[in-house]
N, C-alpha and C positions, 0 to 999 in steps of 0.2 A: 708396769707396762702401760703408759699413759700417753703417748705420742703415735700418729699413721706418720707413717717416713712416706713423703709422697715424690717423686723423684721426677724432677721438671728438667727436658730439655728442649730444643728448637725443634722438634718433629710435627708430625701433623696432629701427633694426639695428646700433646701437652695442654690442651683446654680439657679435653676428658680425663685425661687421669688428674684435674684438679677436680673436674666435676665429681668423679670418682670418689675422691676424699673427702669434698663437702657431704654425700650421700653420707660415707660411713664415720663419719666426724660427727653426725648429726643421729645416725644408731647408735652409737658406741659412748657418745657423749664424753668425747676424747679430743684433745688437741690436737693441730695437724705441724708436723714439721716438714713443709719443703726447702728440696736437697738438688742442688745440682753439682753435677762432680764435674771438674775438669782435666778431660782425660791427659797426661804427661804424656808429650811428644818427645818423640827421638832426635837429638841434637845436628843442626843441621851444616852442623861446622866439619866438615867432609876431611881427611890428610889428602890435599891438593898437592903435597910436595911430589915436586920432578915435574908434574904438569905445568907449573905455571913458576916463574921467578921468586926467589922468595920476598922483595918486595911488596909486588903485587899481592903474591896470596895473604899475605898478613893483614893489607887492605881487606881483601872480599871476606876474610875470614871474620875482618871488625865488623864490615858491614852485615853478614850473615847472623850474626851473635844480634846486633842492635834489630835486626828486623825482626829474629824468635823473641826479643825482651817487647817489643810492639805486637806482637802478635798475642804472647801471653796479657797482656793486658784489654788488649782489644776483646778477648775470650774471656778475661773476669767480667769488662763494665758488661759485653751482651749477657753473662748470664745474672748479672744482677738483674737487669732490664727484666727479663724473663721470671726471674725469683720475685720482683714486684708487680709484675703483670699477674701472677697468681695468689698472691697475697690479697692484691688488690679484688680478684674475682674471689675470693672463697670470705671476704669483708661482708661485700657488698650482697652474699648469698645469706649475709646470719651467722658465721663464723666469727667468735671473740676469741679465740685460743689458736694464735697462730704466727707458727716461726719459721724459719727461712735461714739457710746456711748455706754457706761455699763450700765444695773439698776439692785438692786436686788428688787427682789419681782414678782408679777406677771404679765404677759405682761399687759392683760387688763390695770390694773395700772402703768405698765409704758408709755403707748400709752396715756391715758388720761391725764396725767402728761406734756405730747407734743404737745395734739389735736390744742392749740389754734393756731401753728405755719404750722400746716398740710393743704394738700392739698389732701392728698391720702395716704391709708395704704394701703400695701400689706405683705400679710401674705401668708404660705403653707397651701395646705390644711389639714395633718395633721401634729403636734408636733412630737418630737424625738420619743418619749415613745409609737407611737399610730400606730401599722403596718395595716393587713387587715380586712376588717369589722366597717372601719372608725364610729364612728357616732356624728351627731351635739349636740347634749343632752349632756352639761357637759365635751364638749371640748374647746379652746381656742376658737376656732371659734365662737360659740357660747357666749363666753365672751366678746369679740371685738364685735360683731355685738350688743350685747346688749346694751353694755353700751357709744361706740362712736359715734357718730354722723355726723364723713367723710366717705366719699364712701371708699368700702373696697375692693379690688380687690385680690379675693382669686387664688390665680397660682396654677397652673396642674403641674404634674411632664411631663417634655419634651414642659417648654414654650416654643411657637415659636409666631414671631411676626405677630398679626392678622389680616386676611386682611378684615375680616366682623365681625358683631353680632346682634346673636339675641335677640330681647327685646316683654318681653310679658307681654304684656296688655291687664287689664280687666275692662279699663273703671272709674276707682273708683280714689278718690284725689290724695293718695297716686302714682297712674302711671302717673298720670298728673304732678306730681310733678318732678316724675322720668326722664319723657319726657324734663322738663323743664332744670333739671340737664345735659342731655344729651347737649343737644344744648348751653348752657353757660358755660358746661366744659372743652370741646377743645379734652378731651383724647380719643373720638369715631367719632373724627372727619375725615373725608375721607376714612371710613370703611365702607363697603355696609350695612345698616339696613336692617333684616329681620324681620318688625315688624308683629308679629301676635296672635292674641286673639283666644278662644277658646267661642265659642257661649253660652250664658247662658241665664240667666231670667229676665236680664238687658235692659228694653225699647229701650234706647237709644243709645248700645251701637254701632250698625253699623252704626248713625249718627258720635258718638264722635271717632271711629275708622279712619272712611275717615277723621273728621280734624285735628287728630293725624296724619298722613300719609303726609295730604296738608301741614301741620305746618313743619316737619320734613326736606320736599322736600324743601318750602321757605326757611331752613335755611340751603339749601346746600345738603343737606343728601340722596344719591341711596337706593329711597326705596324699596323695595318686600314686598309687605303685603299680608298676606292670612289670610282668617278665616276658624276655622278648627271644627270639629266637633266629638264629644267624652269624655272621662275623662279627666281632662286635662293636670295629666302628662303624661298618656300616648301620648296624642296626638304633648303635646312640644317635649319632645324625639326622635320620630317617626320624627316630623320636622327638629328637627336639625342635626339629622342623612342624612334625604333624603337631604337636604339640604347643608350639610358640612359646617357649619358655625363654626366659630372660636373660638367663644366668646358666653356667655352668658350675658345677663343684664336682673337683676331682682330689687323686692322692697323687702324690706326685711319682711312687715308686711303685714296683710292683714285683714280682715274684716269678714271671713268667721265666720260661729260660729264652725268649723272643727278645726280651726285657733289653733296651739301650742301660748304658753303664749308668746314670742316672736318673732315667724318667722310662716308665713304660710306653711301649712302642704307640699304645692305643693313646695314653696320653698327651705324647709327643705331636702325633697326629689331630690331634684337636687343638693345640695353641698353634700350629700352623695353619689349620684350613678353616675353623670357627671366624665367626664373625659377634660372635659376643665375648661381653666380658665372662673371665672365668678366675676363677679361687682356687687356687692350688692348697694343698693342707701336708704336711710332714707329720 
């Protein structure tokens, strides 16, 4: 797993999720592969028959065909353009290990098509197409977290390189797992941990919280843990606000019976309404 899939399109935060990858290209001491996929459009050669002569439609039907084959090209050279403008920035930042590739179809599936060579995806939080009132239901985001299984590091517009984050845990396999990611992936290494759980109906969880904490500290890691008490997006929010943390680290699943079919509801709620970058983990 030597390559960050770093996935470059025309939105507003295709300068940050390159900046993104130089950060964790420069942790990881890993190559970066930027990826633009070209989404396949629907043919726009319509059965005009009965409306229109069949002379004529044969005409429009040429002309229709000749404008999708200029269109799909027009769509390669912009995203070369694009694929060079990044290339070009993550050079000029100290970056020597760096590749650049076309796919058509849909990211999801061109990321999958990669995963077995990956280390780490980083994506925008939203696509070209997708301005205010972002949401995860039926966006790319949601398609990558679904169906890949490396960590995914979604970028903020205005990356800046982070000096902390916070990671929240509730106790259950899934954050233990997450915790374990943490410590043998190198990329939130010498960033202050603000590890903190939100109290619930879990016996044991302010046993398993301190050896989260002890565990974290033995592997090097400035912890700040607090347990907090409330709903619990409100109360993550409220924390990393008062707190000023950098970064978020979350799981991407969860156990609740509230739980969306792929992402817990509280999770869900923070790649919508956040404004920092955040690390999804499976």
């Amino acid at each position: 797993m030597n390559k960050i899939i770093t996935c470059v399109d025309d939105s507003v935060y295709s300068d940050n999720v390159c900046d993104a990858a130089i950060w964790a290209s420069k942790k990881l001491n890993k190559s970066i592969l930027f990826l633009h996929a070209i989404e396949r459009k629907g043919t726009s050669t319509t059965d005009l028959s009965g409306a229109i002569g069949f002379g004529a439609r044969t005409a429009l039907l040429n002309e229709m065909a000749a404008l999708d084959e200029q269109r799909s090209k027009l769509a390669l050279e912009v995203g070369k353009e694009m694929l060079a403008h990044s290339y070009s920035r993550a050079s000029e930042n100290g970056c020597e290990s760096i590749e650049k590739i076309q796919r058509h179809g849909d990211i999801a599936e061109a990321i999958l098509d990669l995963e077995s060579d990956a280390r780490l995806v980083i994506i925008g939080r939203s696509g070209s197409k997708v301005g205010n009132g972002f949401k995860v239901l039926g966006s790319h985001i949601e398609q990558v977290i679904r169906q890949v299984h490396t960590p995914v590091l979604i970028a903020n517009e205005g990356f800046t390189e982070p000096k902390s984050f916070m990671l929240a845990y509730d106790g259950r396999e899934n954050a233990d797992k997450a915790v374990k990611r943490i410590i043998e992936g190198g990329l939130l290494h010498n960033l202050t941990c603000h590890l903190v759980t939100v109290r619930n109906r879990q016996s044991d969880l302010d046993e398993k919280f301190k050896q989260t904490e002890a565990l974290l500290t033995e592997n090097g890691f400035d912890v700040k843990s607090s347990m907090l008490e409330g709903n619990i997006y409100d109360s993550l929010m409220e924390y990393k606000i008062k707190s000023s943390v950098d970064m978020l680290v979350m799981g991407a699943f969860s156990h609740s019976k509230i739980a969306h079919v792929f992402l817990g509801s509280n999770t869900l709620k923070m790649i919508e309404n956040t404004n920092l970058p955040l690390v999804i983990l499976r």
